[in-house]
SEPADREN-749902 format. One line per field, with one value per residue (C-alpha): residue in three letters; x, y, z negated. Coordinates in nm, 3 decimals. Layout:
! residues N
code <- [ALA:...]
X <- [X:...]
Y <- [Y:...]
Z <- [Z:...]
***
This chain:
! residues 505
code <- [UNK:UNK:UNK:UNK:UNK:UNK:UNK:UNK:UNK:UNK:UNK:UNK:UNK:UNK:UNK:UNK:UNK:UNK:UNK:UNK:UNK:UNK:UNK:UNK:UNK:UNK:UNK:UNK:UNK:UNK:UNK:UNK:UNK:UNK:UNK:UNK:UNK:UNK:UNK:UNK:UNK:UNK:UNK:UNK:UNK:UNK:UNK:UNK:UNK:UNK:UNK:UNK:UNK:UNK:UNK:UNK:UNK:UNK:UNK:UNK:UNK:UNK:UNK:UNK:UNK:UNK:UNK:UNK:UNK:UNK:UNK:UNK:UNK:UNK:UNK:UNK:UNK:UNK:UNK:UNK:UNK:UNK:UNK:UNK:UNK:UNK:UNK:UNK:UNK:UNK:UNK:UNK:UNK:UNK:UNK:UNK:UNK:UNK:UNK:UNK:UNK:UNK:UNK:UNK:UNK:UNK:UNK:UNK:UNK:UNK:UNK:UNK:UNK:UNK:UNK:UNK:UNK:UNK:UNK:UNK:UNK:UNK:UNK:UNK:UNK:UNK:UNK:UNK:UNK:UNK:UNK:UNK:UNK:UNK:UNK:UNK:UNK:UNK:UNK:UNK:UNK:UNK:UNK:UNK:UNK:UNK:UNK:UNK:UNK:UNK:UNK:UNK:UNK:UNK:UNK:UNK:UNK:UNK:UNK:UNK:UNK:UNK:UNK:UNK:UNK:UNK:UNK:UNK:UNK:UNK:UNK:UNK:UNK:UNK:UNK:UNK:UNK:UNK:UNK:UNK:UNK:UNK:UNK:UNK:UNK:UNK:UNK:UNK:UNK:UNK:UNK:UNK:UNK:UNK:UNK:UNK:UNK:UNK:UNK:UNK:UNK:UNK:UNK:UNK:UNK:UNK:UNK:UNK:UNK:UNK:UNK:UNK:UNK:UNK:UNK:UNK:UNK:UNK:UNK:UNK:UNK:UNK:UNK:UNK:UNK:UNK:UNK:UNK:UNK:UNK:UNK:UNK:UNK:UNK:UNK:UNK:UNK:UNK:UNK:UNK:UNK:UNK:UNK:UNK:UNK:UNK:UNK:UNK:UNK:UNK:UNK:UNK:UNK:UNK:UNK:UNK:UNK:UNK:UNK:UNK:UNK:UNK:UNK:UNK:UNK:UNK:UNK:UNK:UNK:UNK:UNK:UNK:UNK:UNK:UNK:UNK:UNK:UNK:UNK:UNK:UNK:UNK:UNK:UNK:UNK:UNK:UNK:UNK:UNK:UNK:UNK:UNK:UNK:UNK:UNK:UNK:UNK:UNK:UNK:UNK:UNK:UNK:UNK:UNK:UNK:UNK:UNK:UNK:UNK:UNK:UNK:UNK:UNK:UNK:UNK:UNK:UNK:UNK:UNK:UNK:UNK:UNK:UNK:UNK:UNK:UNK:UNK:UNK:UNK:UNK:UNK:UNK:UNK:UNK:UNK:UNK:UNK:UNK:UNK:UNK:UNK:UNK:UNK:UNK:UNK:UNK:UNK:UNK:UNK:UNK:UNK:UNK:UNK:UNK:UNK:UNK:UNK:UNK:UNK:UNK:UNK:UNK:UNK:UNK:UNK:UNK:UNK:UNK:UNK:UNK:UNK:UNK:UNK:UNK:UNK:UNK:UNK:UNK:UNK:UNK:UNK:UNK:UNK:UNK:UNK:UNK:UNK:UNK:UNK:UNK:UNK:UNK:UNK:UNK:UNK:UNK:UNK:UNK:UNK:UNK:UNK:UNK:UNK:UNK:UNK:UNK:UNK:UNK:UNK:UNK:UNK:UNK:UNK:UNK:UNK:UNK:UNK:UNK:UNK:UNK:UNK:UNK:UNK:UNK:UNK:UNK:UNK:UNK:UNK:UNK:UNK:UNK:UNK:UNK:UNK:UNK:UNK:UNK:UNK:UNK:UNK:UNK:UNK:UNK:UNK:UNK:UNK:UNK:UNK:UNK:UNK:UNK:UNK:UNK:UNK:UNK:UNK:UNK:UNK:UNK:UNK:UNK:UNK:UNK:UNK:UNK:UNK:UNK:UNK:UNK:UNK:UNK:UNK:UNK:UNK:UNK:UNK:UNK:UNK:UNK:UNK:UNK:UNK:UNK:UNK:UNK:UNK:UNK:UNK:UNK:UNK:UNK:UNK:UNK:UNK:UNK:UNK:UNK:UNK:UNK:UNK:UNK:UNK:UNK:UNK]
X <- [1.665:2.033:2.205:2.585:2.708:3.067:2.985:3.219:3.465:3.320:3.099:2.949:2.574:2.384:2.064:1.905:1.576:1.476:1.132:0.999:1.134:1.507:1.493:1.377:1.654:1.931:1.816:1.885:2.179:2.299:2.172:2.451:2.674:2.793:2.837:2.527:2.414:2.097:2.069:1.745:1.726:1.483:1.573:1.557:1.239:1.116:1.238:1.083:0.904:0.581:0.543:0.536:0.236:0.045:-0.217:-0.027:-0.225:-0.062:-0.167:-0.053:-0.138:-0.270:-0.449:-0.689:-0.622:-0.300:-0.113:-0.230:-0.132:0.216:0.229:-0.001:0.093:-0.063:-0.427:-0.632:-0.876:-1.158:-1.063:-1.052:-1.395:-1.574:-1.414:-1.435:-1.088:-1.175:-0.880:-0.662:-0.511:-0.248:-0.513:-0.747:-0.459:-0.364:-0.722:-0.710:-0.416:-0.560:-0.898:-0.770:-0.510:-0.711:-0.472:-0.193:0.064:0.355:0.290:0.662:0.696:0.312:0.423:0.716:0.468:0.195:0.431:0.666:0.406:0.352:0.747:0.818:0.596:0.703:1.076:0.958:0.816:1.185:1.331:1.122:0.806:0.471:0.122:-0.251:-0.600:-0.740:-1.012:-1.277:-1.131:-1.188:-1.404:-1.768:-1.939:-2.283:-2.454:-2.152:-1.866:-1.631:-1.634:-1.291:-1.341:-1.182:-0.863:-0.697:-0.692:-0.326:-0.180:0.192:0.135:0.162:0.099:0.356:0.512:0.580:0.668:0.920:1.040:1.069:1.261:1.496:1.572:1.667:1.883:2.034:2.090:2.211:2.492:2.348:2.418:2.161:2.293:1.944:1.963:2.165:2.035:2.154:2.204:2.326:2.470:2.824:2.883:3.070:3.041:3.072:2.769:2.701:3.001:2.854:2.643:2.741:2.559:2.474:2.500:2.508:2.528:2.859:2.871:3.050:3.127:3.051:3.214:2.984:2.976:2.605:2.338:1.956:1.722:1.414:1.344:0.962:0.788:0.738:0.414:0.589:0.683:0.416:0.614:0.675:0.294:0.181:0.436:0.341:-0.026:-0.145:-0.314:-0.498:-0.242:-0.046:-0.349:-0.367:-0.259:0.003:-0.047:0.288:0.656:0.774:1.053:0.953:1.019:1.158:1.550:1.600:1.449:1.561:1.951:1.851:1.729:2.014:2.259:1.992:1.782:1.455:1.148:0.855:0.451:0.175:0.386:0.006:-0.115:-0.096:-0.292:-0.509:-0.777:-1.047:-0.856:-0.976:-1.044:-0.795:-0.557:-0.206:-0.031:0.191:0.158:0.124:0.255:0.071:-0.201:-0.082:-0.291:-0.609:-0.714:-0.813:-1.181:-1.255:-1.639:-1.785:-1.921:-2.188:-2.251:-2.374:-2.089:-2.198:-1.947:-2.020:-2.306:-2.483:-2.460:-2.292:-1.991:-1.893:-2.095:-1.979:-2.087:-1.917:-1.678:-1.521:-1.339:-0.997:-1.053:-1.192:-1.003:-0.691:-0.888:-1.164:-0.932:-0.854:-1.198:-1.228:-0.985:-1.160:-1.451:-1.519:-1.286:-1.151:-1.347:-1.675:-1.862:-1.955:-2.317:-2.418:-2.698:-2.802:-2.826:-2.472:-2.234:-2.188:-1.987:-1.749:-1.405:-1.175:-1.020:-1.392:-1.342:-1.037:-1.033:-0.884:-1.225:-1.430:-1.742:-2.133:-2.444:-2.818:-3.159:-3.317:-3.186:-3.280:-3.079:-2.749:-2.741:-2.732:-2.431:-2.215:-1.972:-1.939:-2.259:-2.561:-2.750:-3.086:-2.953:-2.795:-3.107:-3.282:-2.990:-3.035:-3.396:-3.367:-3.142:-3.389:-3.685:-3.433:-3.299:-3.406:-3.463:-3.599:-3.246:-3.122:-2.804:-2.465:-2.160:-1.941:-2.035:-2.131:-2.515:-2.646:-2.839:-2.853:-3.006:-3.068:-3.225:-3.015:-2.799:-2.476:-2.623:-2.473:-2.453:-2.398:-2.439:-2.741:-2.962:-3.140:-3.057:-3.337:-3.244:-3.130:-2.930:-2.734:-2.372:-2.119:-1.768:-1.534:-1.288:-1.024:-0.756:-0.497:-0.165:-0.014:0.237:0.263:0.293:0.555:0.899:1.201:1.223:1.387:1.451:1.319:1.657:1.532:1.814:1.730:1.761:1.856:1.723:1.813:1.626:1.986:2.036:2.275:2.576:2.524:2.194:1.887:1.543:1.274:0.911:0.745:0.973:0.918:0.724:0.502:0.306:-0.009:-0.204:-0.534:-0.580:-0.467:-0.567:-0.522:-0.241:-0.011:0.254:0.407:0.363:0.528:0.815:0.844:0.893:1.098:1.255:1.417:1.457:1.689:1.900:1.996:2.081:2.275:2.475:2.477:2.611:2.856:2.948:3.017:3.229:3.476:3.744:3.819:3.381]
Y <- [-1.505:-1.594:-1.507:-1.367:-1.424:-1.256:-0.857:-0.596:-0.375:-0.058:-0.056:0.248:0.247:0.046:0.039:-0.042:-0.301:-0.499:-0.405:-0.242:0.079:-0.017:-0.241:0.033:0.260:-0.036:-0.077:0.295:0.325:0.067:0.228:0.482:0.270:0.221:-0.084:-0.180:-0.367:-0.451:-0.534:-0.711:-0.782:-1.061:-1.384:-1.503:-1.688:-1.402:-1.113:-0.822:-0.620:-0.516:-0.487:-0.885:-0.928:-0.619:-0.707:-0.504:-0.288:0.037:0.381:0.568:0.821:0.700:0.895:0.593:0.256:0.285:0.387:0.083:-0.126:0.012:-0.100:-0.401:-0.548:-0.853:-0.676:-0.854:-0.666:-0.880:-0.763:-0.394:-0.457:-0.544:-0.302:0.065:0.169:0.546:0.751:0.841:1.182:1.382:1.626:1.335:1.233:1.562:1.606:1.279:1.309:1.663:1.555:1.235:1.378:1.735:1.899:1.873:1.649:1.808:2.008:1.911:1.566:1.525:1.704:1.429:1.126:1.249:1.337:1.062:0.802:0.668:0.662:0.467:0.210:0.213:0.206:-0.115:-0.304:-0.231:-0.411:-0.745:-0.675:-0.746:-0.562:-0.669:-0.513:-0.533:-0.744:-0.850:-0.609:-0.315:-0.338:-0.530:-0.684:-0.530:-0.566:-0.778:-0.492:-0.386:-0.067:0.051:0.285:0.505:0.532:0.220:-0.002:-0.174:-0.404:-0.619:-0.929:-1.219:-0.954:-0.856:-1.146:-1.136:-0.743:-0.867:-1.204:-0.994:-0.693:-0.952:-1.146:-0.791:-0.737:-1.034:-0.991:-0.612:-0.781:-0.626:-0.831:-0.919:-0.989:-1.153:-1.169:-0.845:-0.591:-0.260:-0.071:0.242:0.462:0.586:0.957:1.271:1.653:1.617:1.347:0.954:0.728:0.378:0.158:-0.069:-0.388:-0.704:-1.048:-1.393:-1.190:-0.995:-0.615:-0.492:-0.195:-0.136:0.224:0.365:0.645:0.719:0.505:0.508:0.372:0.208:-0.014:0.105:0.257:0.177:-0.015:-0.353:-0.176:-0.178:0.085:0.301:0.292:0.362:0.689:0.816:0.659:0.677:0.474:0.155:0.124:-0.127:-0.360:-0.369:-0.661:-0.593:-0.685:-0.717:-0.741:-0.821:-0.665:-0.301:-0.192:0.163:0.095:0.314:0.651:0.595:0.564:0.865:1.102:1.002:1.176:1.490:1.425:1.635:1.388:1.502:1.404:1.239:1.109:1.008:0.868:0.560:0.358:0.078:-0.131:-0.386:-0.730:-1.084:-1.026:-1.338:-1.320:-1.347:-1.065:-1.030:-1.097:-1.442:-1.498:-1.835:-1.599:-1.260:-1.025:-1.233:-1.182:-0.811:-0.762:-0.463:-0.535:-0.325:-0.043:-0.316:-0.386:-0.287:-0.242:-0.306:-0.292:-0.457:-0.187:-0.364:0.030:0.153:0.355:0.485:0.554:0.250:0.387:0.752:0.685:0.408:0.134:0.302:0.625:0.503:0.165:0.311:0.530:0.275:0.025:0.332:0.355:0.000:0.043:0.307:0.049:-0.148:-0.481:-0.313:-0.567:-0.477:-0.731:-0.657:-0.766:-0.893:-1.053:-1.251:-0.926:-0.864:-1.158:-1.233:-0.918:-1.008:-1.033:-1.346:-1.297:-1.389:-1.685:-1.860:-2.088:-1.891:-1.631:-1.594:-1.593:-1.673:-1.734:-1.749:-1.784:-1.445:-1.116:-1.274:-1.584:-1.397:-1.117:-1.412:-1.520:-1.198:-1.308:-1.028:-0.786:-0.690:-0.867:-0.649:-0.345:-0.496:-0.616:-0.272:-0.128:-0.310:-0.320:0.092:0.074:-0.125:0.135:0.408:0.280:0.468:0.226:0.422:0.474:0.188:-0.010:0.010:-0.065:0.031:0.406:0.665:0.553:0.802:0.492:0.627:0.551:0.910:0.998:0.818:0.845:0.808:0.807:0.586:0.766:0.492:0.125:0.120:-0.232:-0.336:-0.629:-0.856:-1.150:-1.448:-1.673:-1.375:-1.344:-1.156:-1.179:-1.009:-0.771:-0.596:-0.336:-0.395:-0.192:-0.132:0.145:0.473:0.842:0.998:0.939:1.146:1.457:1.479:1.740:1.717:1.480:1.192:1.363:1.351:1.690:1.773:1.976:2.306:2.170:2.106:1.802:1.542:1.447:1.087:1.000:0.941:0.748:0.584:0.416:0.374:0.588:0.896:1.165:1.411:1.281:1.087:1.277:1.075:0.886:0.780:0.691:0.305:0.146:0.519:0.332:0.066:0.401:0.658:0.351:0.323:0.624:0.754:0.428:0.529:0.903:0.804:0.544:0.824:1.113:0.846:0.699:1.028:1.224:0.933:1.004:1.358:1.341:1.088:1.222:0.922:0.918]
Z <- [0.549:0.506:0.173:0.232:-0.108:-0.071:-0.194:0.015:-0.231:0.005:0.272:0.477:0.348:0.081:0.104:-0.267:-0.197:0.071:0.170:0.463:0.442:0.312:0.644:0.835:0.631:0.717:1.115:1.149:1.007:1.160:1.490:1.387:1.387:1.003:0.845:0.575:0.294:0.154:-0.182:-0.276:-0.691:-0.641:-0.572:-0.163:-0.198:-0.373:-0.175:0.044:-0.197:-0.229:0.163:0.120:-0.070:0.191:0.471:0.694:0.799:0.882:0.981:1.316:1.559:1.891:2.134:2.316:2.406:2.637:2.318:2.191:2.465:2.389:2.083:2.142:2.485:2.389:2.385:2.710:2.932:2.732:2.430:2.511:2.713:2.408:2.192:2.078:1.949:1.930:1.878:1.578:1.657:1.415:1.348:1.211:1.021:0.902:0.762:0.627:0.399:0.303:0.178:-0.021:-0.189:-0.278:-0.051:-0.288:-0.068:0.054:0.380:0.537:0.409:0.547:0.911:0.902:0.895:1.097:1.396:1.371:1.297:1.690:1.764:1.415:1.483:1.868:1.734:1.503:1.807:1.977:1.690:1.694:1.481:1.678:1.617:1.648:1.581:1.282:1.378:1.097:0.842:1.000:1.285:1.277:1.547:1.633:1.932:2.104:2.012:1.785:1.650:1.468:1.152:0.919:1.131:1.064:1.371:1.316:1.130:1.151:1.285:1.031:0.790:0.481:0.512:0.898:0.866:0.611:0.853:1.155:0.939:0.787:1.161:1.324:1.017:1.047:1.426:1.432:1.151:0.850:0.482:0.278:-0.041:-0.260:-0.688:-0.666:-0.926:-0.876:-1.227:-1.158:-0.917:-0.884:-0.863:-0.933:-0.891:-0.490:-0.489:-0.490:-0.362:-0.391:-0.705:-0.971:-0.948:-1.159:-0.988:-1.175:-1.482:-1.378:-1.302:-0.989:-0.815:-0.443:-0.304:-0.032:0.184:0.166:-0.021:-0.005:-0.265:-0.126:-0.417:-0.497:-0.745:-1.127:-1.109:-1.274:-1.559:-1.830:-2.063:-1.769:-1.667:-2.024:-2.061:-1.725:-1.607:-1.969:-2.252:-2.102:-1.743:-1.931:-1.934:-1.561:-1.361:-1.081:-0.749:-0.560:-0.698:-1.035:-0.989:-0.942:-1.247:-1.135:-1.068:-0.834:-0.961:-1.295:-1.129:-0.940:-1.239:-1.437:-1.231:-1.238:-0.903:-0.933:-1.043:-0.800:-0.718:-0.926:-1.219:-1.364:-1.050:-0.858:-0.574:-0.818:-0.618:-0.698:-0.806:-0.906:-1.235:-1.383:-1.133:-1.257:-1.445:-1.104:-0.755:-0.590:-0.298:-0.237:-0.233:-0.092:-0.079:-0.137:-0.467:-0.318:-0.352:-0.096:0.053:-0.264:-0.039:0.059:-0.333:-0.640:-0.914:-1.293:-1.545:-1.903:-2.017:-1.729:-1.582:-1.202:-1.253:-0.897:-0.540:-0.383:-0.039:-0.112:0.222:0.418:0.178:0.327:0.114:-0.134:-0.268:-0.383:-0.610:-0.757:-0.924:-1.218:-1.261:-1.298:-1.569:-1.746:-1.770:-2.159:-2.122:-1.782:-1.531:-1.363:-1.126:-0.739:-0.689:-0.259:-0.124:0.172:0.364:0.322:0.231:0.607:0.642:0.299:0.393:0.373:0.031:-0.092:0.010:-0.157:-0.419:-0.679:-0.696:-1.047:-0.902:-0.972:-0.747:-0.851:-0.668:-0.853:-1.077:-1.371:-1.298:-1.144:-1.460:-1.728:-1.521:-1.548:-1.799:-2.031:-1.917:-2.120:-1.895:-1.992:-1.900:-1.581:-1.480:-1.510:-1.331:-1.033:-1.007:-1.078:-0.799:-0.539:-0.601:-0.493:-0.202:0.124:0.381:0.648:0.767:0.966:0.806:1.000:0.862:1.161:1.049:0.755:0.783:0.555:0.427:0.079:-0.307:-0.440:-0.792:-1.016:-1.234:-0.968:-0.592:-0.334:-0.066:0.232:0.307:0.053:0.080:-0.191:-0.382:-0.365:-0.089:-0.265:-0.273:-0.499:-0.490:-0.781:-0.803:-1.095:-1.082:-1.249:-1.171:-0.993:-0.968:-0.591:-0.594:-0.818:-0.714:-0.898:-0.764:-0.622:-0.421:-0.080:0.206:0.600:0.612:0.388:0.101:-0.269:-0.427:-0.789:-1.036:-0.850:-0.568:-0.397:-0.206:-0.374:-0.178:-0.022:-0.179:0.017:-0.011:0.100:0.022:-0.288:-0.470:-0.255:-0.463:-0.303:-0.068:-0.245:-0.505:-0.652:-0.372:-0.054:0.292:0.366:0.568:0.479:0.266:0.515:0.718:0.532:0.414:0.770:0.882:0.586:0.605:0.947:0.885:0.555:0.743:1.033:0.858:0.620:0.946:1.146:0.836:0.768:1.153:1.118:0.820:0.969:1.184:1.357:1.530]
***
């Protein structure tokens, strides 16, 4: 990650962020041959966005294991021997994005990322960035094999931080400059369209003349104002999980000069987080302070009452959703409840250091330990909760076991043990913020359109700040996707439109 201080008077793209899709936006324009720059408004040893502080894990199309191979070419014949990867096909992806967002994501922008999914990741591997299973996270071992569920079988290699590292080296080598602590404030334009951005450095404003530009600079999520106009009363309390600095630059440049605001303005993709983490992401930490076994659990919040079916589908359906209704919760925590039967299967982030956690040999014991919980009612919740558990149906959590606890108040309707093993296990959660909905609109060509749903000369965009596509929910691993993809569809028609404008190509 090499700084080039020196800022060009004009250059033939700038690409506003520095994430995974403005690399992916800069790699293909480049590919066009124009010349770029990437302007990251964090600071080097803070840069990359929220793809940074991400597992990695993102979603493709693949229709059985020699896909994967091409993507994966380290995968051994022992590894595929003892594993089901299943397939992942555009239809199960089209139904996917469908159901989770109540069918209300944009047909074309969904045809886009379905379709190009396999070729953008394929295209990524080309430039340097390396793939692996998701082993552990989503795949358990039963009976000697891994089973892969819920459609999310790949992840970058090193996770957000390699993505990032292996973007920023193929940058680097493909002669595209990074320019770090570069803020861009607003966006240059006239009646024919945008010709470059004004930008603050070292507390100076300059102007940098472009023939096309594309903001990739992510959602709104770091600004509390912002989430209390558009999220509504309480989002301001929630703790954010990636970038500072994603504060909502780049759409608010874009709807200045009249582009048309588009998706879930109110929405956004929340999850279970440690419940004192800091107020933003840690990168020391990453992505740790996630808290995503809960469809093996029991959720109380402080009424000592469950609030959601922690079992309704696989964690990738459901996380994005349950860290509002954490939110909604009194004091906006709630506390995920294991024991013995399950805590082998807990992920990794339950294990760092930086957990608020409590064990205890009984119920009686563990709900006098839930900091915050009327530990009466909690009690009666859980052992409500045990007398409605059906356990004739064997346990699996490779699949939707129909292992369900039915006549209560909320049902869960998988993954349903009773709590009643010790030693006990609870660990404390809050919401925290990944990405919001609401963002800009753009055409089949990665172009922002205006108000009269007319696409604006020279301005096009990518990631977080792309509105349409997620509506209440989301499937996991679909925003490194859609950045990805989006990413690369915004830096060609930015370099092959720059191409057919210039007389001299």
């Amino acid at each position: 990650m090499n700084q080039q201080n020196d800022l060009p008077p004009e250059v033939d793209v700038v690409v506003v962020g520095a994430g995974n899709a403005a690399f992916c936006a800069a790699l293909a324009a480049r590919d066009e041959g124009a010349t770029v720059l990437v302007l990251e408004r964090a600071p080097l040893d803070e840069a990359g966005g929220n793809s940074r502080f991400t597992a990695g894990a993102i979603r493709c199309v693949y229709d059985g294991v020699d896909d994967l191979r091409a993507l994966m070419p380290d995968l051994t014949g022992g590894e595929v021997a003892q594993t089901d990867f299943g397939t992942y096909t555009e239809e199960q992806f089209f139904d996917d994005m469908g159901r989770v967002t109540e069918y209300r994501c944009d047909p074309e922008l969904v045809e886009i990322l379905v379709r190009q999914s396999r070729g953008t990741l394929l295209w990524m591997r080309d430039k340097g960035v390396r793939f692996q299973p998701i082993w552990g996270r989503q795949a358990f071992k039963v009976d000697g094999r891994f089973t892969f569920w819920g459609g999310l079988t790949v992840e970058t290699w090193g996770g957000g931080p390699g993505l990032v590292e292996a973007l920023t080296t193929a940058a680097n080598k493909a002669g595209i400059q990074i320019s770090y602590g570069t803020r861009a404030t607003s966006l240059l334009a006239d009646e024919a369209g945008v010709h470059g951005v004004r930008v603050k450095r070292d507390g100076r404003a300059h102007d940098i003349r472009a023939r096309a530009v594309v903001l990739a600079s992510g959602g709104f999520e770091a600004n509390r104002e912002w989430r209390c106009r558009y999220l509504g009363p309480g989002w301001d309390l929630a703790k954010v999980r990636g970038s500072r600095f994603n504060t909502g630059d780049g759409i608010r440049m874009a709807l200045e000069i009249d582009a048309a605001p588009y998706g879930h303005w109110s929405g956004c993709h929340a999850v279970g987080w440690e419940r004192n983490a800091p107020e933003f992401g840690d990168l020391a930490v990453g992505d740790a302070f996630q808290k995503h076994s809960y469809p093996f659990s029991v959720m109380l919040n402080a009424r000592g009452e469950r609030f959601v079916d922690e079992g309704a589908d696989f964690r990738n359906y459901t996380y994005a959703k349950y860290g509002g209704e954490i939110l909604r919760q009194p004091g906006q925590f709630a506390w995920q409840i294991f024991d013995a039967k399950v805590t082998h299967l807990l992920r990794d982030e339950y294990r760092i250091r930086q957990v608020t956690k409590v064990t205890a040999s009984s119920l009686e014991e563990l709900v006098g330990k839930l900091d915050g919980v009327d530990a009466d009612q909690a009690l009666r919740s859980l052992l409500a909760y045990n007398e409605a558990v059906n356990t004739d149906r064997p346990f699996d959590p490779n699949i939707k076991d129909g292992r369900c606890a039915e006549g209560l108040d909320i049902d869960k309707s998988n993954w349903a043990n009773t709590i009643d093993e010790a030693p006990f296990e609870a660990y404390a959660v809050t919401c925290g913020i990944t990405f919001t909905f609401g963002g800009l609109r753009i055409n089949n060509t990665g172009q922002v359109l205006d108000n009269d749903l007319q696409a604006i000369g020279n301005l096009y965009a990518a990631g977080e700040l792309v509105g349409g596509l997620f509506y209440f929910n989301y499937p996991g691993g679909t925003g490194l996707a859609a950045g990805a993809v989006f990413g690369r569809l915004a830096g060609e028609s930015a370099g092959r439109a720059i191409g057919a404008s210039d007389p001299t190509a």
